[in-house]
VEXLUMTI-544149 format. One line per field, with one value per residue: residue in three letters; residue number from 1; x, y, z of N, C-alpha, C in turn. Coordinates in steps of 0.1 Angstrom, whole numbers, plus 5000, padded with zeros to 4 digits. Example, Ala and Ser with C-alpha at 12.3 -4.5 7.8 and 13.67 -1.06 7.14 Angstrom:
! VEXLUMTI-544149
residu	ALA:SER $
num	1:2 $
n.x	5132:5128 $
n.y	4943:4978 $
n.z	5078:5071 $
ca.x	5123:5137 $
ca.y	4955:4989 $
ca.z	5078:5071 $
c.x	5132:5129 $
c.y	4967:5000 $
c.z	5078:5079 $
END
This chain:
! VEXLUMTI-544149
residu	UNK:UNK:UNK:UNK:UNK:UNK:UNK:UNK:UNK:UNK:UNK:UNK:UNK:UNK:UNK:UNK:UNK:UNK:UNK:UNK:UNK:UNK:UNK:UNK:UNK:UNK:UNK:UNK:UNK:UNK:UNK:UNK:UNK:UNK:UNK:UNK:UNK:UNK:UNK:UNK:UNK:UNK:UNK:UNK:UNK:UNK:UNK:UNK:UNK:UNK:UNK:UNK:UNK:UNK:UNK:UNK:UNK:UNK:UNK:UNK:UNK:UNK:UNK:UNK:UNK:UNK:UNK:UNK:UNK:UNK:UNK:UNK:UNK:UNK:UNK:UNK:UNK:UNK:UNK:UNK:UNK:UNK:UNK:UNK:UNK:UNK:UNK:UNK:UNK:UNK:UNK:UNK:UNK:UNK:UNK:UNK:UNK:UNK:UNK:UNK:UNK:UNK:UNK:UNK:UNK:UNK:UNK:UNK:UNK:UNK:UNK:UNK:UNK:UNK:UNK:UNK:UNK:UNK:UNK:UNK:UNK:UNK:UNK:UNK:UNK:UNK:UNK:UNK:UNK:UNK:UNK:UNK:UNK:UNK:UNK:UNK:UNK:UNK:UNK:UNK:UNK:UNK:UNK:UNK:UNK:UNK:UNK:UNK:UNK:UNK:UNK:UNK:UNK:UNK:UNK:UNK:UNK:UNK:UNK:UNK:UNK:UNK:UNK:UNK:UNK:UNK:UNK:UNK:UNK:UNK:UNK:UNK:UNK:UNK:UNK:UNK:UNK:UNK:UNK:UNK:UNK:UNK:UNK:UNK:UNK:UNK:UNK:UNK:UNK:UNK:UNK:UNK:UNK:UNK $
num	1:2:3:4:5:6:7:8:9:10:11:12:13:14:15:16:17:18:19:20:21:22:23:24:25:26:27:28:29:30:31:32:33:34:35:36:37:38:39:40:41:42:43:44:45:46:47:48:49:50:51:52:53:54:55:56:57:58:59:60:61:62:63:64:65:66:67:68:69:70:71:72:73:74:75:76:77:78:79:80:81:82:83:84:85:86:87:88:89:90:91:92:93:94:95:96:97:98:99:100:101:102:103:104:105:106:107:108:109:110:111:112:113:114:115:116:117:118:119:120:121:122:123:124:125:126:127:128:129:130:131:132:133:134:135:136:137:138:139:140:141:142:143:144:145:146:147:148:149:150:151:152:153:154:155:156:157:158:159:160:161:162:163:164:165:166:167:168:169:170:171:172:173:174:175:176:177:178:179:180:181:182:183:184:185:186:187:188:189:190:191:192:193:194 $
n.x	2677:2649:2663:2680:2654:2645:2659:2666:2642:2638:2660:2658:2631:2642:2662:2645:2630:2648:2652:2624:2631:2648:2639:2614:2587:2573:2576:2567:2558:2589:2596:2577:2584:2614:2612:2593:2623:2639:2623:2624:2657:2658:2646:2664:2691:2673:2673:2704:2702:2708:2688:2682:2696:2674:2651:2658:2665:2638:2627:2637:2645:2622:2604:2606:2627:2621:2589:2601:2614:2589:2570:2591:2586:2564:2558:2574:2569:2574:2585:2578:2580:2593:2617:2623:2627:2653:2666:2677:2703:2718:2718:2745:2764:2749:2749:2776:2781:2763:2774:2802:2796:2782:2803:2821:2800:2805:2830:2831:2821:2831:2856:2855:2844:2823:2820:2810:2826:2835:2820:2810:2797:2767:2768:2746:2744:2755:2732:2736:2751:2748:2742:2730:2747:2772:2772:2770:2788:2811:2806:2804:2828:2852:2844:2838:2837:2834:2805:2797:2800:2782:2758:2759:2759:2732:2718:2723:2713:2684:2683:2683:2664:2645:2645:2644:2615:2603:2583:2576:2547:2527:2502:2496:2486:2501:2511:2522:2542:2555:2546:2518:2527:2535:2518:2504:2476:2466:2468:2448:2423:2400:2389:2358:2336:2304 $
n.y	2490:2494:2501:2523:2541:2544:2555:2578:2592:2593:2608:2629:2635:2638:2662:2682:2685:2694:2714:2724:2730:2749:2771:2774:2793:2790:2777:2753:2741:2741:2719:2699:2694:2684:2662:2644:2645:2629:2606:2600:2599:2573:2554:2553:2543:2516:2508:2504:2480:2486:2482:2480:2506:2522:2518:2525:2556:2562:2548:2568:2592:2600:2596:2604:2626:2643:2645:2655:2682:2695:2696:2712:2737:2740:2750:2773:2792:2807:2839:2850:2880:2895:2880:2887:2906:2905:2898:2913:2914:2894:2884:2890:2872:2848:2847:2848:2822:2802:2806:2798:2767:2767:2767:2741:2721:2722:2714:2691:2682:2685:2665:2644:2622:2616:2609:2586:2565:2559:2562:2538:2508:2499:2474:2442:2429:2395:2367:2355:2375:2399:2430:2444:2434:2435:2464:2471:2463:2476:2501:2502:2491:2503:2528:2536:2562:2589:2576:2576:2604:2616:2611:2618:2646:2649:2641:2664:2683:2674:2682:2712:2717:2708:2727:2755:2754:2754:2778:2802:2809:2842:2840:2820:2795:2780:2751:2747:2725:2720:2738:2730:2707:2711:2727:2737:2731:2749:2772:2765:2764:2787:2795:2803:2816:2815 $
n.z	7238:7249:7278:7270:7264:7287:7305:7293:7302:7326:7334:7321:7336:7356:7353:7352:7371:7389:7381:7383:7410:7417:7405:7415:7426:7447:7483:7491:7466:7455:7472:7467:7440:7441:7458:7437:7420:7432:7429:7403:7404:7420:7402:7380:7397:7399:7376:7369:7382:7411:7434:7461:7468:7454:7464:7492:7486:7479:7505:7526:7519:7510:7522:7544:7553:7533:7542:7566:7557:7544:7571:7585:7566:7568:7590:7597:7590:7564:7551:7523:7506:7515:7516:7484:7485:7490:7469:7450:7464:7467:7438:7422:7435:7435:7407:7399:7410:7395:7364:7372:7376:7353:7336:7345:7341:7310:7306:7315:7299:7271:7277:7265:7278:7277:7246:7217:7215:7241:7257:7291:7290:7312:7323:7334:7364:7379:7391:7415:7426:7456:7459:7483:7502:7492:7490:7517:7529:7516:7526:7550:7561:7544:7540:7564:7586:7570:7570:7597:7597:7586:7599:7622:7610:7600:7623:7639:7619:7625:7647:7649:7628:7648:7668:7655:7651:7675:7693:7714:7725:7734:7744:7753:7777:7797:7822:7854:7868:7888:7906:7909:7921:7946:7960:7990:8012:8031:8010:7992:8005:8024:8054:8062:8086:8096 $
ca.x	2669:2645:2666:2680:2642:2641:2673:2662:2627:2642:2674:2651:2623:2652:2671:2632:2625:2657:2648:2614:2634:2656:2632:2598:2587:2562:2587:2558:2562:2601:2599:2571:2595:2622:2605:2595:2634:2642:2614:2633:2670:2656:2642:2682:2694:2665:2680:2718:2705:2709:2673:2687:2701:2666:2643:2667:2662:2626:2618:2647:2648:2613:2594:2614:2636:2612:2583:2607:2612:2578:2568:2596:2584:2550:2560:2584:2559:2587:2578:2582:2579:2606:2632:2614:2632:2666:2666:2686:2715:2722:2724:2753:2771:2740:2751:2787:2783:2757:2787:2811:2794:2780:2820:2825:2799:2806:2846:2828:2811:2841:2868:2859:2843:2808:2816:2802:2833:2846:2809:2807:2776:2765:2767:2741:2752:2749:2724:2742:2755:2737:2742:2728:2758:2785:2769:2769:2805:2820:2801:2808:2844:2863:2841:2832:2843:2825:2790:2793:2803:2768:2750:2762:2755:2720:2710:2724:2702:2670:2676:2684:2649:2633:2644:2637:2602:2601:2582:2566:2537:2526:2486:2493:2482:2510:2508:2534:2536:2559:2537:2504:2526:2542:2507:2494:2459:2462:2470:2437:2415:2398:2378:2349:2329:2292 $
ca.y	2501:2503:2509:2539:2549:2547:2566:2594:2593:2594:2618:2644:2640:2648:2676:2693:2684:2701:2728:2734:2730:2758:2783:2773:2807:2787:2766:2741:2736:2733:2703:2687:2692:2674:2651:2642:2645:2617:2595:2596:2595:2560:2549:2556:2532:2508:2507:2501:2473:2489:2482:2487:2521:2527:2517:2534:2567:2566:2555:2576:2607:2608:2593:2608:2637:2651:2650:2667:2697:2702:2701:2725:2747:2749:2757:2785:2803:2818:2852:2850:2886:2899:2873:2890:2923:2907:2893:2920:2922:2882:2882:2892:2857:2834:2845:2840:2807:2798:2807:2788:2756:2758:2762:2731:2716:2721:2715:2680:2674:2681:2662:2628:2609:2613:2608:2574:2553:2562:2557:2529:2503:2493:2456:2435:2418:2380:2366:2355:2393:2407:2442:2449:2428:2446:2479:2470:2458:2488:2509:2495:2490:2515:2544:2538:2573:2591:2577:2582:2619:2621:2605:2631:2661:2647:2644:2678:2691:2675:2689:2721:2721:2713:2742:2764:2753:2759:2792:2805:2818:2853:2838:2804:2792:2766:2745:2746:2712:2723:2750:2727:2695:2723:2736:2734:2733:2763:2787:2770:2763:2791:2787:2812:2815:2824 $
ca.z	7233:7256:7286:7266:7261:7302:7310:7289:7304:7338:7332:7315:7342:7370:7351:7347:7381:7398:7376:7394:7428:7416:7401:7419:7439:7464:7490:7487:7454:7458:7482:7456:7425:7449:7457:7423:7415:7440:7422:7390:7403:7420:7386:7373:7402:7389:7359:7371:7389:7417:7438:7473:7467:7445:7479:7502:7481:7482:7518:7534:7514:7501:7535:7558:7550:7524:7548:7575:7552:7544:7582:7591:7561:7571:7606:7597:7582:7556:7548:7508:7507:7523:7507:7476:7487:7489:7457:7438:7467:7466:7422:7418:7438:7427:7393:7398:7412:7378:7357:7373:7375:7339:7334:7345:7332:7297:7302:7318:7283:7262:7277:7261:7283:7271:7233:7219:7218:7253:7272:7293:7290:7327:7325:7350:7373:7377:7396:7425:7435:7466:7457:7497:7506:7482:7494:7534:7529:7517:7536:7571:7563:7540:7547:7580:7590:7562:7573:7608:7600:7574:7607:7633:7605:7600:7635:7641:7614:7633:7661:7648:7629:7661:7676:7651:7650:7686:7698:7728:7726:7742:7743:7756:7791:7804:7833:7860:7872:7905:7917:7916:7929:7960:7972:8000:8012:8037:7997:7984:8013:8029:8064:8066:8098:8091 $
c.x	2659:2650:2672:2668:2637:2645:2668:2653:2634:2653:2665:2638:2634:2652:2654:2631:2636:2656:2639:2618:2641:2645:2619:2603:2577:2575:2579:2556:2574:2601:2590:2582:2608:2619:2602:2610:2639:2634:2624:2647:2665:2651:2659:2685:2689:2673:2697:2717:2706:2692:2675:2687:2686:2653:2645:2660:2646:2619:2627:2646:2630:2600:2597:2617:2626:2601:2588:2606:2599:2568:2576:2592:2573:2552:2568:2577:2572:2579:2582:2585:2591:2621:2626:2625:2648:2676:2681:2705:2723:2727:2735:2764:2763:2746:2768:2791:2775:2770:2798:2806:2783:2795:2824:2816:2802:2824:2843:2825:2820:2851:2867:2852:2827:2809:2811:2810:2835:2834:2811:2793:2780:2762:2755:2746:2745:2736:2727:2749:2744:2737:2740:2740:2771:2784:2778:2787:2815:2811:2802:2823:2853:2855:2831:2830:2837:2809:2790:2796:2787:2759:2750:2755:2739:2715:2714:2715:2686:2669:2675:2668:2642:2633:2641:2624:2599:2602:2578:2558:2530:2508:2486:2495:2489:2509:2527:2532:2546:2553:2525:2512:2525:2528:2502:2482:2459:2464:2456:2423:2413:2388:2372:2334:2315:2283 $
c.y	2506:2508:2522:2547:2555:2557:2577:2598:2601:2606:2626:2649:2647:2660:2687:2693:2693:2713:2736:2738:2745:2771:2787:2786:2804:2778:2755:2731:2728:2720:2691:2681:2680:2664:2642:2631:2631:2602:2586:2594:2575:2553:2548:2540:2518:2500:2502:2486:2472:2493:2489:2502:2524:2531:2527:2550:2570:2566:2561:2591:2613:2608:2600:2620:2648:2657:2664:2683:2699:2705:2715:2740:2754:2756:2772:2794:2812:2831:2855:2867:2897:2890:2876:2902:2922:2899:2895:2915:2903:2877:2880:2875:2847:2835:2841:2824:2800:2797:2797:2776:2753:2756:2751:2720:2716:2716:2702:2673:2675:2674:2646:2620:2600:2614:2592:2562:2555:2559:2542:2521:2497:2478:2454:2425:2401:2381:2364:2367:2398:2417:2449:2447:2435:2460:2480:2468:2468:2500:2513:2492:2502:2533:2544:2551:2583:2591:2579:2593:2625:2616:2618:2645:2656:2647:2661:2688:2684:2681:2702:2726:2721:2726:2751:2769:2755:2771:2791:2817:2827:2841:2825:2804:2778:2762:2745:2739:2712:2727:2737:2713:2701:2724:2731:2737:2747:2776:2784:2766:2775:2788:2802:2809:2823:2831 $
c.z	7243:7272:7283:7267:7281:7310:7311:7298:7320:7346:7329:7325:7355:7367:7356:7365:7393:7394:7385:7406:7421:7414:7407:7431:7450:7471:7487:7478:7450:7460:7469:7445:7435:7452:7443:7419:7423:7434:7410:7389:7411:7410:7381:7380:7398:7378:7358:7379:7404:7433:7448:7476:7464:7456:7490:7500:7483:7496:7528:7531:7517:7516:7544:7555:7544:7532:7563:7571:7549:7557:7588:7582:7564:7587:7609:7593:7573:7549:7529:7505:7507:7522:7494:7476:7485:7479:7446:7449:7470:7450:7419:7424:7433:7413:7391:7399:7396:7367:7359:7373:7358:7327:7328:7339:7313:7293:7307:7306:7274:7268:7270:7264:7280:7256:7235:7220:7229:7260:7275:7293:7308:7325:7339:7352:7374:7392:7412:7435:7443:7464:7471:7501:7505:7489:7513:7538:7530:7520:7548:7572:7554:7540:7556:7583:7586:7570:7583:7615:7594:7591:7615:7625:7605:7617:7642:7631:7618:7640:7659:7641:7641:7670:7670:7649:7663:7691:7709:7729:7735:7753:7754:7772:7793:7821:7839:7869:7891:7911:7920:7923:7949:7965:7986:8007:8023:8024:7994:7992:8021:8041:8069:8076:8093:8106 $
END
């Protein structure tokens, strides 16, 4: 009973919380709601047993990743404004895509699987199961391939933030470390006869 009371707690703080990601009009906001949302799907894991995964999600996603987007947001300076303007001419596929995936969800909710006889209960596991172990296992061996395709796309989206965050500024006084090694003392030595 009360891990049903948890579930809920946890399932109804995500759904609300993907919500904010979806509708919130500050980016700022977004990334918080997200954040959040990550809180409560490790709470789920929690609940399955699942600690590893539960840790992982918070100091990977929420330490790392999370912080990343809210550096590259503040650095981008996003012009809200002006994605404000192009609102109306994007509707029409945001709404088609809405449609189709509440589609599926609802042909998800009728086929069966979520009535009360056909749910499964999550059994815990004995004591002796590593669950790191179980994880590392089939991780490292049947979808090898998989993760060290998610590795390559994530480091390709670092670097691609760093460059985006990378300007050059009109204002800014840079040092040009050839010119002052190169000089030589007859460019900044003058010899005046009095």
């Amino acid at each position: 009973m009360l891990e049903t009371a948890f579930f809920n707690l946890f399932a109804g703080l995500s759904i609300f919380a993907g919500l904010g990601v979806v509708l919130s009009r500050n980016t700022m906001h977004a990334v918080m709601f997200l954040i959040f949302c990550f809180f409560n799907a490790a709470g789920l894991f929690f609940l399955l047993d699942a600690e590893f995964l539960g840790i992982i999600l918070i100091l990977i996603y929420v330490g790392a990743v999370m912080v990343l987007f809210m550096f590259a947001i503040m650095m981008l300076e996003v012009n809200v404004s002006k994605m404000r303007d192009n609102f109306l001419q994007y509707l029409p596929l945001g709404g088609m895509i809405a449609v189709i995936l509440m589609i599926e969800f609802v042909a998800a909710s009728t086929t069966g699987v979520f009535t009360e006889g056909a749910k499964a209960t999550a059994e815990h596991l004995a004591m002796d199961v590593n669950n790191t172990k179980e994880i590392g296992q089939i991780l490292y061996t049947k979808y090898l391939l998989g993760f060290e395709i998610a590795a390559i796309i994530l480091l390709v989206a670092l670097v691609g933030a760093i460059v985006l965050t990378i300007r050059g500024r009109k204002d800014a006084k840079y040092q040009n470390i050839s010119k002052q090694v190169n000089v030589r003392r007859e460019d900044r030595v003058r010899k005046v006869s009095m």
